[in-house]
N, C-alpha and C positions, 0 to 999 in steps of 0.2 A: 504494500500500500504506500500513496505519494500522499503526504501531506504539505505543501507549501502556501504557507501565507504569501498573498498577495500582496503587492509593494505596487505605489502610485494610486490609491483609492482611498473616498474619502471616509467610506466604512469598513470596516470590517471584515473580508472577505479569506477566504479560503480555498484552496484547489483541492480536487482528488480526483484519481484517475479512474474511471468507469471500467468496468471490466471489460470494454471493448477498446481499452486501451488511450478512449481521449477525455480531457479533462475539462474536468465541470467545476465551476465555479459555486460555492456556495458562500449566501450571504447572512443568512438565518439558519444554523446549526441546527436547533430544536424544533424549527417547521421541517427541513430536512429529513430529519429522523422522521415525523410521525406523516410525512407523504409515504417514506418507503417500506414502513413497516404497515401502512394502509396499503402500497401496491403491491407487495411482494403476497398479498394474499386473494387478488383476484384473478376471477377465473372467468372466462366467456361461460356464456350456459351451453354453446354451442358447441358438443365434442369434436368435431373435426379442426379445432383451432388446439385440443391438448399440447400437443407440439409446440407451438406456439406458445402456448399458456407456460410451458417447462421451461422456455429460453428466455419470458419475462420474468418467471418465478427466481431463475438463479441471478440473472442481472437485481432484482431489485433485494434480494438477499444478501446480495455481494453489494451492495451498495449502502444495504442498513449495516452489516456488519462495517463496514470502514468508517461510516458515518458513528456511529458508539462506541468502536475505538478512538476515536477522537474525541468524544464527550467523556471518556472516563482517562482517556491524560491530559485534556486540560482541567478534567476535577480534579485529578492528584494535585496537578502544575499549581492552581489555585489553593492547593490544601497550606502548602509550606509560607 
């Protein structure tokens, strides 16, 4: 996982690499998180998208997972 703060912006921003390798910008950590952990759990009703449905499951899985690794070191970071 990339974690780089972004330099030259007037908020707060953050990068991380998608599991398709290109990087997304986030501005809001905790909307963040509760988008991916609301997508990583939909499904079409329609079975012939399953496939589909397993290649957005693992993207947005692999995207909460990187996105709360980051919210649990910058809670430590903040701890001390």
């Amino acid at each position: 996982m990339e974690f780089i703060p972004l330099k030259n912006h007037t908020h707060k921003a953050m990068q991380v690499t998608d599991l398709n390798g290109c990087p997304i910008e986030i501005t809001n950590l905790k909307e963040a998180i509760k988008m991916a952990r609301q997508y990583k759990e939909y499904r079409h009703e329609d079975k012939s998208f399953s496939e589909f449905d397993k290649k957005l499951k693992a993207y947005w899985t692999d995207m909460f997972e990187k996105l709360t690794t980051i919210k649990k070191r910058l809670d430590e970071t903040l701890k001390f």
